[in-house]
N, C-alpha and C positions, 0 to 999 in steps of 0.2 A: 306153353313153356318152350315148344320146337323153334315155334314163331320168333319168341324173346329171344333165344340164345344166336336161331341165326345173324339178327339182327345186331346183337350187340359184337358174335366176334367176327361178322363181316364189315361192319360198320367203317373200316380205314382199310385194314391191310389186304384182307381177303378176297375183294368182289370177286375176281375169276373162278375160285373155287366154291362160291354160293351159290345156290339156288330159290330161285324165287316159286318155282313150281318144283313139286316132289315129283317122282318117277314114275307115278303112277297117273298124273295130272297131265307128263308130256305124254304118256302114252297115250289116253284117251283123246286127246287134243290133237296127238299127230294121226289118228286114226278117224279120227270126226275131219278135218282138212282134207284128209284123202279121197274124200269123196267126190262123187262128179260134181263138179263146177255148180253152182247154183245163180242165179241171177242177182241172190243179193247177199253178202255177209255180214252178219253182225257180230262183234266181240267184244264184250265186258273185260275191264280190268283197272284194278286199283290203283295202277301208278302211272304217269303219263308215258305213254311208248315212243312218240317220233320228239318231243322235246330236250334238248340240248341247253337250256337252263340252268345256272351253276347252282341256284342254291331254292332247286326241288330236289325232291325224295321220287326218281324217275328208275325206269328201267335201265337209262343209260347208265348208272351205277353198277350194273351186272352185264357187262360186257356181251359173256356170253351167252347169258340167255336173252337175252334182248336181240343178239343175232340170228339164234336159233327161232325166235319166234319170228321175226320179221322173214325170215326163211321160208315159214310154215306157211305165212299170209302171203306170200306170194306166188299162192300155189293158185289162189284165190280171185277173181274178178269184181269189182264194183263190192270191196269190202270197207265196212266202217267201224273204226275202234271208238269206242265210248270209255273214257275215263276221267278223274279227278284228282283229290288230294293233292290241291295246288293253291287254292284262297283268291280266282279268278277266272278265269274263261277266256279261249281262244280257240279256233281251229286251224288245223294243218292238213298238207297232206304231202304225201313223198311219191315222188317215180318209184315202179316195182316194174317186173317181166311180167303180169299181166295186168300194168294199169294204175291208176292212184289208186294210192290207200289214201283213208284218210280218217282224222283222227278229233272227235268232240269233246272235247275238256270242261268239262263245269264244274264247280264248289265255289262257295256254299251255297246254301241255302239261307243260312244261321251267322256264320262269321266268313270274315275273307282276311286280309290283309290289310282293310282297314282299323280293323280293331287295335291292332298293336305299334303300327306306324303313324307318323302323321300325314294324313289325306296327301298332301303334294309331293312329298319322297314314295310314298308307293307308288303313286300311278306317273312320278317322272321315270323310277329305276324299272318297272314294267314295260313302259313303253318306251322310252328311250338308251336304256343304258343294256339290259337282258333284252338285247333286240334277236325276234325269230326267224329265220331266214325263209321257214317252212308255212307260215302263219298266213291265210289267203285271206284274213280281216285282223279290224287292231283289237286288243285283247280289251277284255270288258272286265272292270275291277269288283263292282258294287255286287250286291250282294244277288245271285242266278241258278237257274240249273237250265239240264237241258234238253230236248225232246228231240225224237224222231218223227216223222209223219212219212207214213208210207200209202204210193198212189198205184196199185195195179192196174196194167190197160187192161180195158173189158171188150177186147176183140173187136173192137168197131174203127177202129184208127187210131187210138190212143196210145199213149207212151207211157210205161211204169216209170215211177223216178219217187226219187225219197229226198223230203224235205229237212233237213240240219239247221236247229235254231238253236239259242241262246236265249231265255228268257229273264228277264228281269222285272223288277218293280212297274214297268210301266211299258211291258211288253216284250215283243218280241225286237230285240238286241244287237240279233246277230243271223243273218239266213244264206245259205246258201242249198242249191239245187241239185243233186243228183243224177241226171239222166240213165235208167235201165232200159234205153229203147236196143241198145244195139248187144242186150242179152249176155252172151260170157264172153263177149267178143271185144276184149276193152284193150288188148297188147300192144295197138298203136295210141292209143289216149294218154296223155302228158295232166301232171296237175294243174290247174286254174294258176294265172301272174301271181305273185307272192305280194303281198300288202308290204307297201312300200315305205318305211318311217319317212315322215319331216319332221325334221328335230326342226322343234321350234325355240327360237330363241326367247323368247321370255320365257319357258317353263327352266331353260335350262341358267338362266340372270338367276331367276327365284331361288332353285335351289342350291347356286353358289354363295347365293345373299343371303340365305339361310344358316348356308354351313359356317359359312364366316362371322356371323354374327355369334353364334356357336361357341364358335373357338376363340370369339372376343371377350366372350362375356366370363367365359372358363379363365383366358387370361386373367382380366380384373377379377375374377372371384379369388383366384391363385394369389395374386399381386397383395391382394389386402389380406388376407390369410397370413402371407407370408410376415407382412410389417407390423400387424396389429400382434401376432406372435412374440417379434423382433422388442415391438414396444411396451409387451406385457415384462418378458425376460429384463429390459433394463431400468422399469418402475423396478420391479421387486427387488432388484440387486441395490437399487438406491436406497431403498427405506428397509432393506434387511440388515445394511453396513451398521455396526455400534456408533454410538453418539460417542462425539471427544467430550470429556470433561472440562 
């Protein structure tokens, strides 16, 4: 019920004064980050944190708890947020004071955005129009989740690092690599190039030939609507008229 109510009277007017975590949640959480640095962070959560997306259900909706956490994680070195409730997969990551965060987005499993759009408008407006600036591969639509693989060195020369995948129907999707060799020591590391759009021109011909055909076919459905109305109204005026004698 706490749940429902916040959501429905933050839903427009309210974000600043919302809270997505109770007061009891930031405190354990600011006290669990307090701790000495560890070589790898993980952190769960339901809504996507570094995504700028207009029409997801993200943390950026809560201004300031979204600041407040990315505050907390940056207390943090070689951290990675795992979240979802998005109907496709991509990863990101952002410059922090000690280092990339970075961030695995998977759903679903079960449904995505296919279900309810048609195939060519989802994965053009995904990838071409709700373009990620943070995104360091292109988002994967079909249906995924997503896994972590983690490598500890075993003192002999090797290098820990945690493997980031996106898995789908017919493997793995999406990978990139982690390295924990150089430990909490990450405050000069920059995020990996940003995945770079090319708007292709035939996806984006299709989907204008699409919308237009659209809005043609609405025209003539209107057009004859309106005449076949027009011509119902002036049969029945004719043969309702009385007969002359």
């Amino acid at each position: 019920k706490q749940w429902y109510q916040r959501r429905v009277r933050g839903s427009q007017l309210d974000r600043d004064s919302q809270s997505v975590l109770g007061a009891e949640q930031w405190r354990w959480l600011d006290g669990e980050l307090r701790e000495d640095p560890t070589a790898l962070t993980i952190l769960g959560t339901g809504l996507p944190l570094l995504t700028d997306r207009s029409y997801l259900d993200k943390w950026l909706l809560y201004p300031m708890e979204r600041e407040r956490l990315l505050g907390l994680l940056s207390r943090r070195p070689n951290t990675v947020v795992l979240s979802g409730d998005s109907h496709f997969a991509e990863m990101q990551c952002s410059n922090t004071t000690r280092g990339p965060l970075f961030e695995v987005q998977s759903s679903g499993m079960t449904h995505n955005c296919l279900d309810w759009i048609p195939d060519i408008l989802c994965r053009y407006y995904i990838k071409y129009v709700s373009e990620c600036p943070g995104c360091i591969a292109e988002p994967y639509i079909d249906l995924n989740y997503g896994a972590l693989t983690l490598h500890w060195a075993d003192g002999e020369g090797g290098s820990s690092r945690v493997i980031m995948e996106i898995r789908g129907r017919n493997g793995v999707e999406m990978h990139y690599v982690l390295d924990l060799a150089d430990g909490v020591n990450t405050a000069g590391e920059h995020c990996p190039p940003s995945h770079q759009v090319e708007h292709q021109i035939v996806w984006q011909l299709c989907a204008v030939s699409l919308l237009s055909l659209v809005l043609l076919l609405l025209f003539y459905l209107t057009t004859y609507l309106i005449i076949a109305l027009y011509a119902r109204i002036l049969v029945y005026r004719r043969f309702d008229k009385p007969h002359a004698e």
